[in-house]
N, C-alpha and C positions, 0 to 999 in steps of 0.2 A: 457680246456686249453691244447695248444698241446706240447705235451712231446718231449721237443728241448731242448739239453745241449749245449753251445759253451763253446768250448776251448781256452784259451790260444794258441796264434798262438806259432809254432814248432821253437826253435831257432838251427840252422842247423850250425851256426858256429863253434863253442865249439866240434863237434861231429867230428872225423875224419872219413873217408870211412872204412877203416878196420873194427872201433868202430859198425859202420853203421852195416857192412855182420856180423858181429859176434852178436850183438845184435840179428840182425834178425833173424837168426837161432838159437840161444835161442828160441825166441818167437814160433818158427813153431816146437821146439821140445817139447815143452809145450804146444802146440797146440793138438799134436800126444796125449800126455797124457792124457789130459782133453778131448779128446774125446772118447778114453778109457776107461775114465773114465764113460762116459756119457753111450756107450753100457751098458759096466757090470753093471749099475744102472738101467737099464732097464730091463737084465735078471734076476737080483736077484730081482728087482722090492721093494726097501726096501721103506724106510718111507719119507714123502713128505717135509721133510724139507733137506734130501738129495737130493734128485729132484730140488730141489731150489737152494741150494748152488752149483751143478754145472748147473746148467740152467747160474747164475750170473757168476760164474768161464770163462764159454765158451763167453760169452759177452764181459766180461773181457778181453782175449786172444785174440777177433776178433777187440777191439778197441786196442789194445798193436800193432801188427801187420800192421794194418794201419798207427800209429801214426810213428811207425819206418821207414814203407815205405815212411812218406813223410819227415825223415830227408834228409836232401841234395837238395830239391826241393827249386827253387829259389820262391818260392809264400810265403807270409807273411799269407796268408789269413785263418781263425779261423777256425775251425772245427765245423760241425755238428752232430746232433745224432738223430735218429726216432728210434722210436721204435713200433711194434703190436705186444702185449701181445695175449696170448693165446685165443682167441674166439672171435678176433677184427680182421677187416682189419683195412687200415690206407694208405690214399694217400696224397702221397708228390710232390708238386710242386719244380722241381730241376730250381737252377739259370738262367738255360737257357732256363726254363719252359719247360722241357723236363718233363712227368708225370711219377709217379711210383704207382704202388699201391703191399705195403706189406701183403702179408699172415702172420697168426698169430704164432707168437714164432717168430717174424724174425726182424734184426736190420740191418740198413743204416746209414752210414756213409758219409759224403761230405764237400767239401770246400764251404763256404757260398760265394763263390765266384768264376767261374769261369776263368781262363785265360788261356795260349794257350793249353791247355789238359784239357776235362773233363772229371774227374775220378769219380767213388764213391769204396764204399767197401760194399759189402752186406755178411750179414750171414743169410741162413733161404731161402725165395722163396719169390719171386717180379715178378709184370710183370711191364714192361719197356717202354712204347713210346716216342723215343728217337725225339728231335725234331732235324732235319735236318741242317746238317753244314760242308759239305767237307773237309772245312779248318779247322775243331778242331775237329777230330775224338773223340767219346763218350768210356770213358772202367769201364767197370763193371767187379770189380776183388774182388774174392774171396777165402778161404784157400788154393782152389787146382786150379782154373784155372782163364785166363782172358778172357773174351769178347771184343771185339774190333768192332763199329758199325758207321756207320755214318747218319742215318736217317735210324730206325728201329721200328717195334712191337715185342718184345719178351720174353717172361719165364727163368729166372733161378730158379733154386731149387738149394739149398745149405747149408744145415741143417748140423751142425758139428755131429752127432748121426747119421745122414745115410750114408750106405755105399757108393751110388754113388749119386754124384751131374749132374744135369741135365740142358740142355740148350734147352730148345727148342723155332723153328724160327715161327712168324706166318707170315709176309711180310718182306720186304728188303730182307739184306745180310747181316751176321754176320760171322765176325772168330773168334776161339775160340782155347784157348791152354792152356795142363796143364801149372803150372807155373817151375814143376821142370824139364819141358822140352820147354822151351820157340820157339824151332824151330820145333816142329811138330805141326803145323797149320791145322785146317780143318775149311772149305769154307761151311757154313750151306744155305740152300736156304728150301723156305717156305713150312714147314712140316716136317722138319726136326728136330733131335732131335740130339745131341751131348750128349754121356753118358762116364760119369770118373771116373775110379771103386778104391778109394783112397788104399786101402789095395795092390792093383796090379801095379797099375798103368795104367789098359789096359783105350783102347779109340778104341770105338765103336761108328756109325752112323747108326740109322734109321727113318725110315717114322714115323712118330704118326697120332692120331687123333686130331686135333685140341682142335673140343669138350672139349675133355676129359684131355689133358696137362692146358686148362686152365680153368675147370668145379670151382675152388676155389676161381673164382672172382665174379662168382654168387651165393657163400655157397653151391657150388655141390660137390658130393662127387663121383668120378670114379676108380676103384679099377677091376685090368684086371691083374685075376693070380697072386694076393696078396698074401701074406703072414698074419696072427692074430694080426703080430708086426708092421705090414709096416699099419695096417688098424686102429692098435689104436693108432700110432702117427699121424695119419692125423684126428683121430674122438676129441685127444686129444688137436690139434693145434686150431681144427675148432669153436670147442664148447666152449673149458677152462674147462672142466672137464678132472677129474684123472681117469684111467684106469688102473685097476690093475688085472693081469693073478695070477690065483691062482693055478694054474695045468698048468702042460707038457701036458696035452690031447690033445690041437688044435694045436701043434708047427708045424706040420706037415700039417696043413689044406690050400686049396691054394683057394682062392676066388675073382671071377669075379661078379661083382653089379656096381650098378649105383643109386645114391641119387640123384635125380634133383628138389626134388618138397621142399625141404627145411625142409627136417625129423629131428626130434628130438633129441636126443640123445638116448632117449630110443626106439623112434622108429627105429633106425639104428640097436638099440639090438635085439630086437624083430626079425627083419628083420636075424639079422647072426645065432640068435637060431633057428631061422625055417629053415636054411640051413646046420648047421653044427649040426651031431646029437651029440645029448647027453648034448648040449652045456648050460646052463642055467648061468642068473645074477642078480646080489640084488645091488641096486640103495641106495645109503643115501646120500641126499643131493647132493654133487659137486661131492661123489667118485661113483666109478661104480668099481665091484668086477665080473669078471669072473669066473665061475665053471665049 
């Protein structure tokens, strides 16, 4: 059964514009928190029922923000919700059968209908094949930027827990702009990558490898000058198992690998202990404990 909530459609009259900006910056300062929050639960790496309750918390605050963004919008039309849990993909047919398919830990938002804008809202990483429409430009907007497309292939990454969210182009044309600065636009063309570093605000472009921006639509795993933390939230998202850093020892370890053949979880372990010395892990069931 596919995991779809609709909403009550948004009644915008009752709300005045003022009501509107000040709501909404509520929600994106609560936003800032919760994912705050989400880092420092990762460093101190506590117990798995905190893990959960702001895993819900951050879901929470990415459907709040939407829901505020479409006060004021003249559309009547219900809301939707997708969701892939940790160790699932999940592809979604959008109203204008435009496809999506989400990586795991990641939620989609959309009007189940629609009319002269097609929007959605994503939190987490999606790739995108936008179906082709001059006249009703596609946007995929997210805590920190929007994309703006009209018949495209392409990647966001946008996980409330990482520091920089990622856009990368595989064909068409895509612009893209933070949202707390709506007039610096950058023009992506294919192989490119658009990077938003949220604590700064910098924005950066460059080339990628195709390959390997989209290796997670085939269960591949691509890791170039990684970090311990950047490699167990993607082994964490992939699989659905819990990773937990039991030592400062690897904090400092930077690793370049490539999983294409559709490795295990322990075999990915396997794999980082014979690269990083000293490194050893003990497996129970769902959790996985670094030494």
């Amino acid at each position: 059964m596919e995991d779809i909530i609709v909403w009550d459609e948004v009644d915008a009259s009752r709300i005045t514009p003022e009501e509107t900006e000040q709501a909404y910056r509520e929600v994106l300062r609560r936003s800032c928190v919760a994912e705050g929050l989400v880092r420092e639960q990762q460093r101190l790496d506590r117990c798995r029922y905190l893990r959960m309750s702001l895993s819900v918390a951050a879901c929470l605050v990415v459907l709040f923000v939407f829901l505020f963004y479409r006060v004021g919008k003249e559309t009547s039309s219900p809301l939707c919700q997708y969701a892939a849990v940790a160790g699932e993909t999940k592809e979604v047919t959008l109203p204008d059968q435009s496809r999506v398919k989400l990586n795991g830990g990641s939620l989609l938002i959309f009007a189940d209908s629609f009319k002269d804008t097609r929007e959605v809202f994503l939190s987490g990483e999606a790739v995108f094949d936008v179906t082709a429409d001059e006249e009703h430009p596609f946007f995929v907007r997210t805590a920190d930027v929007t994309i703006r497309v009209v018949g495209t292939r392409f990647d966001v990454k946008a996980y409330p827990d990482d520091a920089i969210s990622q856009t990368t182009l595989e064909r068409g044309k895509v612009q893209v702009w933070p949202n707390r600065d709506p007039d610096r636009v950058v023009t992506l063309n294919p192989s490119e990558q658009f990077l938003f570093e949220r604590q700064s605000g910098a924005v950066t472009t460059q080339s990628i490898r195709l390959n390997e921006a989209f290796a997670w639509e085939h269960g591949e795993m691509c890791f170039r000058s990684a970090s311990i933390f950047d490699i167990i939230k993607v082994l964490e998202r992939q699989s659905g198992c819990k990773v937990h850093l039991t030592t400062q020892r690897y904090n400092s370890s930077v690793i370049t690998a490539r999983f294409v053949h559709g490795e295990t979880p322990d075999e990915v372990m396997e794999a980082l202990c014979a690269v990083i010395p000293g490194m050893r892990y003990q497996r129970e069931g769902n959790y996985i404990y670094i030494q």
